[in-house]
N, C-alpha and C positions, 0 to 999 in steps of 0.2 A: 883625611884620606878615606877612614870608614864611611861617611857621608857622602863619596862619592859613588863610594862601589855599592850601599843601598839605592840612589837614585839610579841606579846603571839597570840593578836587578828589578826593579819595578819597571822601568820601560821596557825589558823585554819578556816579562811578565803581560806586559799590555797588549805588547803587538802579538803573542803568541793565542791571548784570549779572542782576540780581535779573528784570527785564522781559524778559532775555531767557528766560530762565529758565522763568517764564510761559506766553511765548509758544512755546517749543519743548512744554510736556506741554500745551497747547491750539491746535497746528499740524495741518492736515493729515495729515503726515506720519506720523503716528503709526499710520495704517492699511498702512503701507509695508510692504512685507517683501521677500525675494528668498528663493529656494529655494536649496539648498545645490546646487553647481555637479557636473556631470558632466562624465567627458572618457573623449574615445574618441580614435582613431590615434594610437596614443603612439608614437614613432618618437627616435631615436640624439637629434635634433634638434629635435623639434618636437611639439606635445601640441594638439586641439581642446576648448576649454570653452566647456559652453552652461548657460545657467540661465534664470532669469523673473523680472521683477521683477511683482507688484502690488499693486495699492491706488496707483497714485500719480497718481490721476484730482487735479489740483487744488496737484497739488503741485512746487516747482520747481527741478527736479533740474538741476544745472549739468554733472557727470558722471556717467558711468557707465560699468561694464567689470569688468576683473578685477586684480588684484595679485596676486603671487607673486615666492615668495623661496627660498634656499634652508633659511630659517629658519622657526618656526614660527609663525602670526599675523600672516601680513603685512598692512603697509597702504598707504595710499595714497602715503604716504614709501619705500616701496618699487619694484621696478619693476611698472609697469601698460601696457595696451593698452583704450584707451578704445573701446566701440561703441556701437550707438544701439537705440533699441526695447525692449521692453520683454521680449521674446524674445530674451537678449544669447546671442551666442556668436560665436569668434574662434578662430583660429590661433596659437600661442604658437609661435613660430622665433627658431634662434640659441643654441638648449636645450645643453647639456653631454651627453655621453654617460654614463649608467650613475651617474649624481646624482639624487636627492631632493628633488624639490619640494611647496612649500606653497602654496596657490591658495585665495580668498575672491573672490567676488565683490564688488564695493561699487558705493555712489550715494553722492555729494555735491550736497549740499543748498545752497540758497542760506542762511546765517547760519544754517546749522545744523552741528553734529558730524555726520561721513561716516557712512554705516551699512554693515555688513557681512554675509556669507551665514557659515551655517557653514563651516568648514576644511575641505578637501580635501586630498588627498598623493597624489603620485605619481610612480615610478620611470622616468627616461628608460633603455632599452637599452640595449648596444652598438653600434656604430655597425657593419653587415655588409655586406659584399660589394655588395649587389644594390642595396644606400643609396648605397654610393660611387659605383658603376655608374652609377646613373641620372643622378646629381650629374657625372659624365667631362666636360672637358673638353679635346679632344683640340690639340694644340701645331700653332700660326699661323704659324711662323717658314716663309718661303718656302725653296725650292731652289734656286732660278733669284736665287743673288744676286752678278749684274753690278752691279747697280746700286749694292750695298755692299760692292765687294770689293777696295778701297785698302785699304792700309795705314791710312789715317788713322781706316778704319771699324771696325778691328780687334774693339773691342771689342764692336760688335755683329754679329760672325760665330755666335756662337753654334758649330756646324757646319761652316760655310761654309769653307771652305780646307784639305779635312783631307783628308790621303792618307796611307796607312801606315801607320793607326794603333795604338797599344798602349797598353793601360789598364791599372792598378794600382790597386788601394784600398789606401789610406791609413792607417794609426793614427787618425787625427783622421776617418774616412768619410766621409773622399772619393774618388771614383773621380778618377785624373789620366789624360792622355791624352798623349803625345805622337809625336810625326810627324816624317817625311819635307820636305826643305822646300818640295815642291811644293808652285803656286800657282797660281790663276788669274790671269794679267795679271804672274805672276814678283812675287806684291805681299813674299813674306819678303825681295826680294832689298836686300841693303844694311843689314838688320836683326836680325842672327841667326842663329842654328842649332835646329833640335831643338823646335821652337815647343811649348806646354805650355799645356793650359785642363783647367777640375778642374770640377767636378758632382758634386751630392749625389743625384739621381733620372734618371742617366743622360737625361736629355731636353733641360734646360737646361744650358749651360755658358758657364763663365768663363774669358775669356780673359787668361791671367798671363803670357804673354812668351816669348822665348827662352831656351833652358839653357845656350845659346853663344853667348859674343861672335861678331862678323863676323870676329874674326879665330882662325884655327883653332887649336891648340895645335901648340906648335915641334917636337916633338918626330914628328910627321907627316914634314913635310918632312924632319930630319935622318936619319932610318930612310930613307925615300925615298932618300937621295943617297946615304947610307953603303952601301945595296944596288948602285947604280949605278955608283959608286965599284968594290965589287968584281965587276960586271959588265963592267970598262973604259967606263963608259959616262961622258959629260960629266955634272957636275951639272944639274936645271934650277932655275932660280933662281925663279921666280915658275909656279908649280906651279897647275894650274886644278884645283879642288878640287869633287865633290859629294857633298852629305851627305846620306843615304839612312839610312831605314828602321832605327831604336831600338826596343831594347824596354826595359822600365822594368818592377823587380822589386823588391817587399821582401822583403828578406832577414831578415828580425829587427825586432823590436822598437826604433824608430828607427833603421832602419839600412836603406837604397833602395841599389839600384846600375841603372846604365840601360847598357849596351852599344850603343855605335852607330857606323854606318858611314860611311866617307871613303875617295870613289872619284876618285884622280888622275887625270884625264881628259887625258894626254898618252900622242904614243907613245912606245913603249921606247925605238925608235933614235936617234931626233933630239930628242926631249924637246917636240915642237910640238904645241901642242893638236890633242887629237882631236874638229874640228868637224866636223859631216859638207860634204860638197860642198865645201871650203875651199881645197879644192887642198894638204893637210897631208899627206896618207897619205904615209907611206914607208916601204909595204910590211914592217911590225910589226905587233903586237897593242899595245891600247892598255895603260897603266901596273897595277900593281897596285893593290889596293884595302887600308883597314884597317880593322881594330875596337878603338876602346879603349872607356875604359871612365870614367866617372865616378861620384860617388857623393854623397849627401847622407843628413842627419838629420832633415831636413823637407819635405818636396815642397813644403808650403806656400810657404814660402821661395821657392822657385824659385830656391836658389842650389846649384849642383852644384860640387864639386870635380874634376877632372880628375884621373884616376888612371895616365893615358898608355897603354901599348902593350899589346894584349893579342896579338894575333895578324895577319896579311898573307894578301894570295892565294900559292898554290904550286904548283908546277909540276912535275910528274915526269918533264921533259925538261931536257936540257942547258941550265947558264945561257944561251948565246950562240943558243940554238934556240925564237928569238920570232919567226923570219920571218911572212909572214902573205901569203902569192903575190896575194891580193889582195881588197875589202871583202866578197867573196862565199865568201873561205874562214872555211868554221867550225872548223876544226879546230886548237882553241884551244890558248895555251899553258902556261895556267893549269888544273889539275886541278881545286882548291878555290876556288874564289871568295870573298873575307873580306867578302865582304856579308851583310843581310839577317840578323843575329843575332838569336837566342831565346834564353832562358835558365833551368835550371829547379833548384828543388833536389829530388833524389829520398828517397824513403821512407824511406832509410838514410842520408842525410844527404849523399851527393854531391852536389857541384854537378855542373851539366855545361852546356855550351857548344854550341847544335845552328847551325850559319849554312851556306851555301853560296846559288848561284844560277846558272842557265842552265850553267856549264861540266858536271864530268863526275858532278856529284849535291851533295846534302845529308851534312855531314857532322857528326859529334857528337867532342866533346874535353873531356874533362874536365878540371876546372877547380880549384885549389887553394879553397877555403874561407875562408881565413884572407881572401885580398888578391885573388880573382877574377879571379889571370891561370892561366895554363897550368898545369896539377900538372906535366906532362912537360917537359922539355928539349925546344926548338923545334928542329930542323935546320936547315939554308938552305934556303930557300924555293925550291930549285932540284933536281932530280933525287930527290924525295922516292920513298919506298921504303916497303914493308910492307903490314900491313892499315891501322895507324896514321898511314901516310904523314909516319913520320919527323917525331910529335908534332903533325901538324896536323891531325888526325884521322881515324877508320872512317868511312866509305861507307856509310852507315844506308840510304837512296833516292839510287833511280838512275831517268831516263825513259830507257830503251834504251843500247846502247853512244856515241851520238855525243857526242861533247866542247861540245858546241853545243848545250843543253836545255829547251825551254821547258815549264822549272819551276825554282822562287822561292818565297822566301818564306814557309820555313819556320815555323812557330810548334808550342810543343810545350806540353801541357800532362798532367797525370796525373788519372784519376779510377776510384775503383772496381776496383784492380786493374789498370788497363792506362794506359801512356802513348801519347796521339794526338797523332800527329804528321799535321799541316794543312799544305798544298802547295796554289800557285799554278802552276794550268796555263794557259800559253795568253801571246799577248802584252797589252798595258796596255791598248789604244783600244777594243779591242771584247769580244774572245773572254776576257780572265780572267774564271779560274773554279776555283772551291776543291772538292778533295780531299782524303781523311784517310785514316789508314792508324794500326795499334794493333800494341801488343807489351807484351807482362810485361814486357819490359827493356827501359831505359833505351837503350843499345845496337844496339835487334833482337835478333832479326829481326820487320819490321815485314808485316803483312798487311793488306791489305785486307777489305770485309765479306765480298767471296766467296775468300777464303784465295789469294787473287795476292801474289805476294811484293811488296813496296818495289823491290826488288833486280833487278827484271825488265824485258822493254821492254813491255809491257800497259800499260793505262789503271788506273788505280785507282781504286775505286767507294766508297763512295756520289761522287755532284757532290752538293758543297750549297750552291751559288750558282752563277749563272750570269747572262747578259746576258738578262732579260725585261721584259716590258711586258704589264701591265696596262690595259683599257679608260680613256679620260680621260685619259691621261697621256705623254708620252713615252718612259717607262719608264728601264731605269739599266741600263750597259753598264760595263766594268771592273771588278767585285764580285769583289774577293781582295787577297792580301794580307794576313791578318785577324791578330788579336789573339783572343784567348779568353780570357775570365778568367770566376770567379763572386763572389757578395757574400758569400761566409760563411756563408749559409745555403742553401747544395747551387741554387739559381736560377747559371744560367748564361749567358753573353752571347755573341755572336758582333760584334765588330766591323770594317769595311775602310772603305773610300772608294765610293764608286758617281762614276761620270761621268756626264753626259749623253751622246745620242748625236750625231750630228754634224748642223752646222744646225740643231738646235732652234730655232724664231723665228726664221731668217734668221740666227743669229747662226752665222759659218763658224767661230769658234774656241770652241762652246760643249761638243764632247769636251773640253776643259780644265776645263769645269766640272765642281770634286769636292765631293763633299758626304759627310761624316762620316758613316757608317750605324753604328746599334747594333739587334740583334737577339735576339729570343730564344732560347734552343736550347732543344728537347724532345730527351729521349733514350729511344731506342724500346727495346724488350723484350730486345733481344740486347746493349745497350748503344753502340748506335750514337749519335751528336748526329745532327738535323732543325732544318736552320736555319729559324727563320719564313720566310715568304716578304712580310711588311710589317715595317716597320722599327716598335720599343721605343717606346712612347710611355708608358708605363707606364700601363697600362688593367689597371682591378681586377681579378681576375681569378675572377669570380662564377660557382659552376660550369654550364657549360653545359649546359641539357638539350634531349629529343631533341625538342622543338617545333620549337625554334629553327634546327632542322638544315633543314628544310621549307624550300622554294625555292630558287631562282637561284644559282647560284658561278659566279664566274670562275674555269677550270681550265688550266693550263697543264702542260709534261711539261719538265723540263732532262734535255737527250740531248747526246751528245758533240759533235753540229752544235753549237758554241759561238760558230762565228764572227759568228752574228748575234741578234739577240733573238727569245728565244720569246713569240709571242703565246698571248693565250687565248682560250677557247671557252667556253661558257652549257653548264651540266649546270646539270638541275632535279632536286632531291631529291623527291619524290613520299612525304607521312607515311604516306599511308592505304594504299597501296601496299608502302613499304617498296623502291620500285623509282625508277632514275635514267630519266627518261622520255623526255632527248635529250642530243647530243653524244657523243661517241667512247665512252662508256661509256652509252649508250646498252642499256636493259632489263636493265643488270646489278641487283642486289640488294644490301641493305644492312641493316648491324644498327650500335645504337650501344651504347655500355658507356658508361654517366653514370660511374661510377665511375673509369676508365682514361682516361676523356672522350675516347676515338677509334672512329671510322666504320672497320667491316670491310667491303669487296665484295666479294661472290660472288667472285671474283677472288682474291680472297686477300688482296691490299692493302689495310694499316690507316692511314687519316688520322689522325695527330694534331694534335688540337686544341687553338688556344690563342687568347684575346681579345686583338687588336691593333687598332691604328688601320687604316682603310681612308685612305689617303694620299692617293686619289686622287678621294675624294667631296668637293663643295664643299654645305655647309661639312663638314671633314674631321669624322669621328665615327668612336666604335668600333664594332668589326666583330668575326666569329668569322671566324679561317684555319686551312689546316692543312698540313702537307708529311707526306710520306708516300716511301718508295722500293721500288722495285722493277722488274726487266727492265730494269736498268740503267739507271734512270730514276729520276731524282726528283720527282714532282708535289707539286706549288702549288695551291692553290684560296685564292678569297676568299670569302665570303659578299657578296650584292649588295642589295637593297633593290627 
């Protein structure tokens, strides 16, 4: 009986397909057609198609649109973008770059089979410059962050809490960064040394932790007392320690070393901390300073091994000759200061060792290879002698004869024939401000762009950072200290700390606010670096032409007045003219080179130009800047809107 009632169900299963059957070649529809689809703006991402359906007076079309695949004959099992009318056309987005597609128009019918247009093909582009460009979306993270600047907020600092910084890429490409443990509100304190966040597009970063437990390595303190010891001096048992200023360098092929610094902040005599107003002074200089060294196979990781001593401050006065008459004498008893290390390997394969700060200059010592301490026999850190100063190294830069210098902050890097060596002039709160100085050797002798030695009491030229302020903003005071690296392919960076300036918002402790800056460098025709004057946001960099040049800049000049920030002035660039129509440069003249992408003025001064973020538009977007030097000056321009 089952076997009946399935043959019953299949014949009218049959006669019912058969009516449909029928009624599709006596439908409507049959007058239907669409034309074969056209498309125009084909773009990295995105293609327009248009076509026409007609005949479908009468008829009852449930869809309509287009399908596309990257295969051929696509259908409605494919992907689609439905529209209406019978003049369809649409926006295909979300396209692959420099892929092959297949495009049909179709209709679906109510109980009918879909009907199709003929096939279409067509190739998405490369994805260029002026695509990404217009697509920019420039980085939200604020500056001003009290608001998140506990400890507990760490990991959404991004920037936020960075002073001293030094970058390194990675094997794995990452750029790592690590710092000084300065803080706003003291938030590393209790937590570490050497704090460490890593980014793959310099803009965003990730914050991974301390490279130092809180508590320091022993081998600090025991060097400390064993010198004091043969000073006749009392040990001090509970030593006040600050850790400054690392730089972080690979050495090889899984192989990092980071050098950094530990400043015992007692005095010699009595071994009592050096707090200021504390009523401590007894008439000494305060303790020495040291560099060791640690090292890892992963940055990733964030696990460093400590490699211990590498070198101390020294002195080329008699051990017992630390008096200090009193907090207004400079006249130091430390030659070398063991702070503020850099570290490079040169062309021939030396390492070498460049550190010093404030005392009587910058100095370089080469460094064994194998274990990255001293190649030389150290002396005692007392009555040092030679050019070598008795293995703790040559006098590379000097700011004038006094023992007392404000200049820091060495960082050394090589490119193209010459090694530059980058110097911190000026004190932290306001006026730092970076200089460079070059030489064939590793050594020196180093010069400056207009051929001043290192070695002399002059200013050294180019500045290429300084304390300014831009329209809208309260601008950034403290800018040095820097790091310089590039990514491997010849692009180079400039990075320091920027502070606010004091009272921002009513807030009386907002110069502690630091904020991590990273920058472009352009390097001008003689081979000098031009730091951007807006900080890396990584904006395409689509070439500029000379339209765009047309209008308004924010212009400003960095002049040796450092002590306070430079504002800026409105200069109109005038196309049709070719002429600056006001501010200080006022009817000078001008030509652009699309090619070299920099503005010449009559004057002789060449801006060059590069796309950065404008920081200070809300909402933040990209902008053309440029920096340019000359007359002992560095100018800054922004492009304005």
């Amino acid at each position: 009986m089952k076997y009946l009632k399935t043959i019953y169900l299949l014949l009218c299963c049959a006669l019912t397909l058969g009516a449909c059957s029928d009624d599709d070649e006596n439908s409507a529809s049959g007058a239907l057609s669409i034309t074969t689809p056209t498309y125009t703006n084909v773009g990295y991402n995105k293609v327009t198609l248009s076509a026409n359906i007609s005949g479908s007076e009468g008829v009852n079309i449930v869809k309509r649109g287009f399908c596309y695949s990257t295969e051929s004959n696509p259908s409605i099992y494919d992907t689609t973008d439905e529209v209406r009318g019978t003049e369809i056309s649409t926006t295909l987005t979300g396209l692959s770059q420099q892929t092959t597609y297949y495009a049909r128009a179709f209709v679906t019918l109510y109980n009918e089979e879909p009907k199709y247009s003929e096939e279409i093909s067509f190739t998405t582009p490369t994805e260029t410059l002026n695509d990404e460009l217009a697509e920019y979306e420039a980085p939200t993270y604020v500056d001003d962050y009290t608001g998140f600047s506990a400890w507990s907020n760490r990991y959404q600092w991004n920037l936020a809490n960075v002073h001293d910084p030094t970058v390194m890429k990675a094997d794995d490409g990452y750029y790592y960064m690590y710092q000084t443990d300065a803080s706003y509100g003291n938030a590393h304190n209790g937590n570490g040394h050497f704090h460490a966040r890593r980014s793959k597009d310099l803009v965003n970063w990730e914050y991974l932790g301390a490279t130092m437990s809180e508590t320091p390595p022993t081998w600090i303190k025991e060097k400390l007392n064993a010198y004091r010891q043969e000073m006749g001096l009392e040990p001090i048992d509970n030593p006040s320690y600050g850790y400054w200023a690392p730089v972080a360098r690979k050495v090889s092929t899984g192989k990092y070393r980071m050098y950094y610094s530990i400043v015992i902040t007692n005095y010699i005599k009595t071994g009592k901390p050096e707090i200021e107003n504390n009523g401590n002074f007894d008439n000494s200089w305060g303790e020495r300073a040291f560099i060791g060294l640690m090292e890892t196979s992963d940055p990733a990781s964030n696990i460093w091994e400590d490699k211990g001593y590498v070198v101390c401050s020294a002195s080329d006065k008699e051990m017992a000759d630390y008096g200090r008459s009193s907090t207004g004498d400079w006249n130091a008893y430390f030659k070398i200061n063991a702070i503020d290390p850099t570290y490079i390997i040169t062309t021939t394969g030396e390492h070498w060792l460049i550190y010093g700060s404030w005392h009587n200059g910058i100095a370089a010592m080469q460094l064994n290879p194998g274990d990255g301490k001293p190649l030389n026999t150290l002396g005692d850190p007392w009555k040092i002698t030679g050019e070598n100063n008795s293995g703790y190294g040559k006098i590379i830069a000097t700011r004038g004869n006094s023992r007392w210098q404000a200049s820091e902050g060495p960082e050394i890097i090589y490119r193209d024939g010459y090694y530059y060596l980058f110097l911190a002039y000026g004190t932290l709160s306001v006026e730092y401000n970076t200089r460079v100085c070059r030489s064939t050797n590793i050594d020196g002798p180093y010069v400056d762009m207009n051929g001043n030695s290192a070695m002399g009491s002059g200013e050294l030229y180019p500045i290429l950072t300084a304390p300014y302020k831009f329209n809208n903003s309260y601008g950034w005071v403290g800018i040095s200290h820097c790091g310089v690296f590039d990514d491997g392919e010849g692009n180079w960076f400039y990075t320091s700390q920027g502070r606010f300036p004091v009272n921002v918002g009513g807030n009386e402790y907002s110069n502690a606010i630091m904020m991590g800056h990273v920058r472009s460098i352009r390097w001008d025709a003689n081979g000098w670096p031009l730091v951007m004057p807006e900080r890396y946001g990584a904006v395409p960099q689509a070439p500029i032409t000379e339209a765009e040049i047309a209008g308004n800049w924010e212009h400003l000049a960095l002049t040796t007045s450092t002590g306070s920030q430079r504002t800026s002035e409105t200069l109109t660039y005038d196309l049709s003219t070719h002429k600056i129509t006001n501010g200080s440069w006022q009817n000078a003249s001008w030509t652009f080179d699309e090619a070299a992408q920099t503005i010449t003025t009559s004057s002789g001064v060449v801006l060059y130009l590069q796309r950065e973020v404008d920081w200070e538009a809300t909402p933040r977007t990209h902008t053309i800047v440029y920096a340019a030097q000359g007359n002992k000056k560095t100018y800054w321009g922004k492009k304005v809107q």
